[in-house]
C-alpha distance (Angstrom), angle and dihedral (degrees) to the residues before:
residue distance angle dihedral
X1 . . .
X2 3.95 . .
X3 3.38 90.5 .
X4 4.10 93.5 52.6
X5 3.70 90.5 47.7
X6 3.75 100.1 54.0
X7 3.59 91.4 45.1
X8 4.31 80.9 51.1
X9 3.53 80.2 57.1
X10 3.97 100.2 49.4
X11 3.28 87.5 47.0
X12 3.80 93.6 57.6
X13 3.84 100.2 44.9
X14 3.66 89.7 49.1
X15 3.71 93.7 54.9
X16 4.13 92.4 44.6
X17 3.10 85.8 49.5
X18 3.31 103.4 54.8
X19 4.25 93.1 34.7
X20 4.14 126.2 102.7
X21 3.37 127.8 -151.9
X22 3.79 121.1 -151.7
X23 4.25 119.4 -130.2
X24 3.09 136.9 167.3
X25 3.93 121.1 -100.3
X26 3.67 113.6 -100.8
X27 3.88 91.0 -153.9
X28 3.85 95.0 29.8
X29 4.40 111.5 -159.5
X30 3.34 122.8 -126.3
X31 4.23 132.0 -166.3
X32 3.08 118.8 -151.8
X33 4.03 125.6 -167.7
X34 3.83 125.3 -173.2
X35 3.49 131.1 174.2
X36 3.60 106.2 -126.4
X37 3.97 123.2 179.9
X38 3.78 114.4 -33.9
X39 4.24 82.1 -31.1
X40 3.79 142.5 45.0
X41 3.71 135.2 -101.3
X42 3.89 110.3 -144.1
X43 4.23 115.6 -152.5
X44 3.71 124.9 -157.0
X45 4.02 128.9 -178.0
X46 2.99 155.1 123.1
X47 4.01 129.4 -114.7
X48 3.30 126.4 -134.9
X49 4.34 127.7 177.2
X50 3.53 129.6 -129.5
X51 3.83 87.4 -124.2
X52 3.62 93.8 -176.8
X53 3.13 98.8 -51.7
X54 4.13 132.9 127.9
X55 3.85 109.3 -95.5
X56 4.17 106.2 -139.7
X57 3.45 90.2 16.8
X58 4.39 115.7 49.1
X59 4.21 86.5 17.0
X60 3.38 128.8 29.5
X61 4.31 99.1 4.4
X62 3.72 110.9 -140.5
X63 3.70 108.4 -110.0
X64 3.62 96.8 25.7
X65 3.96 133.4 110.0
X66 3.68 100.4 -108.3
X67 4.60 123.6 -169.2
X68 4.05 81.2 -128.0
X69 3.51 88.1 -111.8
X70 3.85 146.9 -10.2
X71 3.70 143.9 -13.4
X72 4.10 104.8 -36.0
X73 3.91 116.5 39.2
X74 3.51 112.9 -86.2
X75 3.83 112.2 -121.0
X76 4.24 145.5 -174.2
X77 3.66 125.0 -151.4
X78 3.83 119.2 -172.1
X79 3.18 124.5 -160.4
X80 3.58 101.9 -147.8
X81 4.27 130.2 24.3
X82 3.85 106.6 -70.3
X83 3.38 125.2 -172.4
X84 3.79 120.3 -133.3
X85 4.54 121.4 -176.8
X86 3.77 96.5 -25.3
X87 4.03 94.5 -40.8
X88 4.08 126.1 101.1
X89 3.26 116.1 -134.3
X90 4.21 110.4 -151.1
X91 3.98 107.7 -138.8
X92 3.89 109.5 -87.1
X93 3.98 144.2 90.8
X94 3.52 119.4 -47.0
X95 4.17 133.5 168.5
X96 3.59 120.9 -123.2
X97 3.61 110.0 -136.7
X98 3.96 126.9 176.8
X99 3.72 136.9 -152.9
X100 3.68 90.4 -161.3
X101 3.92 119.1 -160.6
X102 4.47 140.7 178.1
X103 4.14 80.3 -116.8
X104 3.77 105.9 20.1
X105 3.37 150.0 2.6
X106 3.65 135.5 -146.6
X107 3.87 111.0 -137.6
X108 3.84 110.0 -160.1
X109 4.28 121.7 -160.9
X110 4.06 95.5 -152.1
X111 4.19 131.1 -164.8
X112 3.98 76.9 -148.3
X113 3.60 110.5 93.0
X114 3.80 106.6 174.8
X115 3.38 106.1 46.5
X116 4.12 109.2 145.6
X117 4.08 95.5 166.7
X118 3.94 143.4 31.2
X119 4.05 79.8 -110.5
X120 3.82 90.7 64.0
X121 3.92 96.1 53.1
X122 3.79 122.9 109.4
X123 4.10 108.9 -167.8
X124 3.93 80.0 -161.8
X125 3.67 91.5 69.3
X126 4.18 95.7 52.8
X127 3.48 109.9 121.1
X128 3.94 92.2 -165.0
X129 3.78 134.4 -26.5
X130 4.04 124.0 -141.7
X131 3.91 126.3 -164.4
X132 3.59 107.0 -141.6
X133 4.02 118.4 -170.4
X134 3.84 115.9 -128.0
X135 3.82 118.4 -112.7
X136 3.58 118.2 -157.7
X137 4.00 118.3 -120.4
X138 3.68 110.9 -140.3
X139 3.91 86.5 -154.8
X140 3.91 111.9 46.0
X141 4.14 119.5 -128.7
X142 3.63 108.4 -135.2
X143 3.86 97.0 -170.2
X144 4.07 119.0 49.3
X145 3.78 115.7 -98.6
X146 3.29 133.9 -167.7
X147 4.14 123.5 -179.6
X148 3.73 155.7 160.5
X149 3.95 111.6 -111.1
X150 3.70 139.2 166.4
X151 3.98 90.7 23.6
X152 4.22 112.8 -166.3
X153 3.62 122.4 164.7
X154 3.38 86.1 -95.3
X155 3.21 118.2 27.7
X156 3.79 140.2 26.1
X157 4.03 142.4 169.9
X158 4.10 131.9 -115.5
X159 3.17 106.6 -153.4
X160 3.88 122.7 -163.8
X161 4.02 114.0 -157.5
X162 4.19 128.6 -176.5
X163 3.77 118.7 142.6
X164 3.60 122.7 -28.1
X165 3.80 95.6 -22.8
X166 4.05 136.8 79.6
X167 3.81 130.8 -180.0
X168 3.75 121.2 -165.1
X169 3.90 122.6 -141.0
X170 3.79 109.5 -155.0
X171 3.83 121.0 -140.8
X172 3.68 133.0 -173.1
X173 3.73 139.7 161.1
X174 3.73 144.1 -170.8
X175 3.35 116.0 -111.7
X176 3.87 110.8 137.5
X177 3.63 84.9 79.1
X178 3.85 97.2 48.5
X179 4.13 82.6 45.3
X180 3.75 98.7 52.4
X181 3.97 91.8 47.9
X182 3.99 85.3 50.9
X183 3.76 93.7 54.6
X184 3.69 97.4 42.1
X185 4.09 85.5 55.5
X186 3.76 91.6 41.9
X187 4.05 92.7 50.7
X188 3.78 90.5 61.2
X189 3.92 93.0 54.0
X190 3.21 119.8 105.8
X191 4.32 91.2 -112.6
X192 3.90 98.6 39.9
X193 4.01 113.7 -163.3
X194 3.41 97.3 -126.9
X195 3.95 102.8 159.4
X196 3.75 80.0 51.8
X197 3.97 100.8 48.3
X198 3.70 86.2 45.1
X199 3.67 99.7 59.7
X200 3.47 96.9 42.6
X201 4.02 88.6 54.5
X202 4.02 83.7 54.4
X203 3.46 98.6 46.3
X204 3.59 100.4 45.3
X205 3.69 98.3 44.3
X206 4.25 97.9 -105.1
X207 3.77 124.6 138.5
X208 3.71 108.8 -37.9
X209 3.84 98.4 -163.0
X210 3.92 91.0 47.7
X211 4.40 80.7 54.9
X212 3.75 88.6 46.5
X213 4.23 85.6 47.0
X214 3.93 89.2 54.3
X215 4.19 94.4 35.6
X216 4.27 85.0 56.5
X217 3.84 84.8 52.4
X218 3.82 99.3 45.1
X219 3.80 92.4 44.4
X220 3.99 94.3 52.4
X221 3.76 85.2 52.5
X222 3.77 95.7 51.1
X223 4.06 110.4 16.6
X224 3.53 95.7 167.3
X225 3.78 98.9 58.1
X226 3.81 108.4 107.9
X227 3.61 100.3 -171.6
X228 3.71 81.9 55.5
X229 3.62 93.8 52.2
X230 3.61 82.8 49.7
X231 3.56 99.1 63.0
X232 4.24 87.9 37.5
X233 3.57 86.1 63.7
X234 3.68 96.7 43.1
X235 3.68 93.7 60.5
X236 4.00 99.6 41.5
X237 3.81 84.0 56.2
X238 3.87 90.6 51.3
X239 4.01 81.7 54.1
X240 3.97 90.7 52.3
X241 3.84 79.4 -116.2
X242 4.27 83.8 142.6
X243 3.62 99.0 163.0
X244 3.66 103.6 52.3
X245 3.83 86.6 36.4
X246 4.00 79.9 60.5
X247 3.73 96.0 56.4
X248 4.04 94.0 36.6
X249 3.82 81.5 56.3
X250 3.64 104.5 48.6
X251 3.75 92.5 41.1
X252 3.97 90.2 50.9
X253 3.89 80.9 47.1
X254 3.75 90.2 54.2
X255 3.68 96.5 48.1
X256 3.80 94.8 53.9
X257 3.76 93.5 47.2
X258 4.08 87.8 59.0
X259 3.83 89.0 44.4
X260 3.67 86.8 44.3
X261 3.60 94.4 -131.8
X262 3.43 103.8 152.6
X263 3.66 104.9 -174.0
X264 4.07 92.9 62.9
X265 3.67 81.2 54.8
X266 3.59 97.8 56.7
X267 4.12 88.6 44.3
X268 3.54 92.9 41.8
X269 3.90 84.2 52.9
X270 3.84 100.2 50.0
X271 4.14 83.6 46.8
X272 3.79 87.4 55.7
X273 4.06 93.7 43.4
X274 3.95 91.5 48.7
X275 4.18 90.2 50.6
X276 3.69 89.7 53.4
X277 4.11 88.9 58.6
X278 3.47 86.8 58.7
């Protein structure tokens, strides 16, 4: 009987031993993707919650270096150069490290991706440093969040959020330049993109007649595509060319009817009502 009840016993250590139990992360991580430019910008963190705790004082001390966030250091990798204050910052891995503050915090881009504690940092290895101005939340965040807002082509903001306070971290990056060279290459292929080339020219301000030159050429290779029509007639009525704007419009208009696309309609519509104010 002693002998059955030890090995009951055995039996029962060995299987605790061996058994998990599944829990929730305190500090759960997050990844966070955005497409950014003509690249991506890839977030990693982890998020911890105020808890009850005092904010600057119990988690994340004023006037210490902080991992901007919990357990492993939080990081950004771009895909493509960026350009943060006045510094460009080449495509790779970096750490985001904070400085954070009741009035400001100091946002720091780092080579060092693993640091987990003030004792870890190296100010050698910043790549640049921003002061960012706290903003007062009217509605407090209790869990840490970081994310990707006010996204342009060119530009977007990090914002970091815990409490009552957010700081922003502004990025840009050049990519008109990057752009032009690709369509330059492209127009001596053998397919040139030139509904493509032409809308970037009219969105970004470029030579409107050489858009209109590649619009005439896209349009004779598809005639029947209202949404290029669309974009045809958007660009002669940029030229003040109101007339054949008229006729690009209504036969855009008549396209999308058949295809029973209803929001070319509409746009094709307001197009028409605007030329007739001219």
């Amino acid at each position: 009987m002693k002998k059955l009840l030890l090995s009951a016993i055995a039996a029962f250590l060995l299987i605790s031993g061996n058994a998990q139990i599944k829990t929730p992360a305190p500090s759960p991580t997050q990844t966070v993707k955005q497409d950014f430019g003509i690249s991506a910008i890839e977030l990693s963190y982890s998020r911890p919650g105020i808890k009850n705790r005092k904010l600057y004082a119990d988690i994340a001390p004023a006037g210490e270096v902080w991992r901007t966030g919990a357990n492993n250091a939080t990081t950004l990798t771009f895909g493509d150069e960026v350009i943060i204050g006045d510094t460009k910052v080449p495509a790779g891995k970096y750490g985001l490290l904070s400085i954070p503050g009741k009035k400001e915090w100091t946002l720091i881009i780092s080579k060092q991706t693993n640091v987990t504690s003030p004792a870890a940092y190296k100010q050698e290895s910043d790549v640049v440093r921003v002061i960012a101005p706290v903003t007062k939340l009217k509605k407090a965040v209790e869990t840490f969040t970081i994310e990707f807002a006010n996204v342009k082509p060119n530009t977007c903001d990090l914002l970091l959020m815990w409490g009552n306070s957010v700081v922003n971290l502004p990025i840009s990056t050049d990519i008109d330049s990057k752009i032009m060279a690709s369509i330059d290459a492209a127009m001596k292929t053998d397919k040139p993109p030139y509904a493509q080339a032409a809308q970037y020219y009219m969105d970004n301000g470029k030579d409107l007649n050489q858009a209109l030159a590649w619009y005439n050429k896209a349009v004779e290779q598809q005639p029947d595509a209202y949404w290029l029509q669309h974009q045809w007639a958007n660009c002669l009525a940029k030229l003040g060319k109101k007339s054949e704007a008229t006729a690009a419009a209504e036969r855009s208009k008549e396209l999308a009817a058949k295809a029973k696309n209803e929001d070319y309609v509409r746009m094709n519509d307001k197009l028409l009502a605007e030329l007739k104010k001219k």
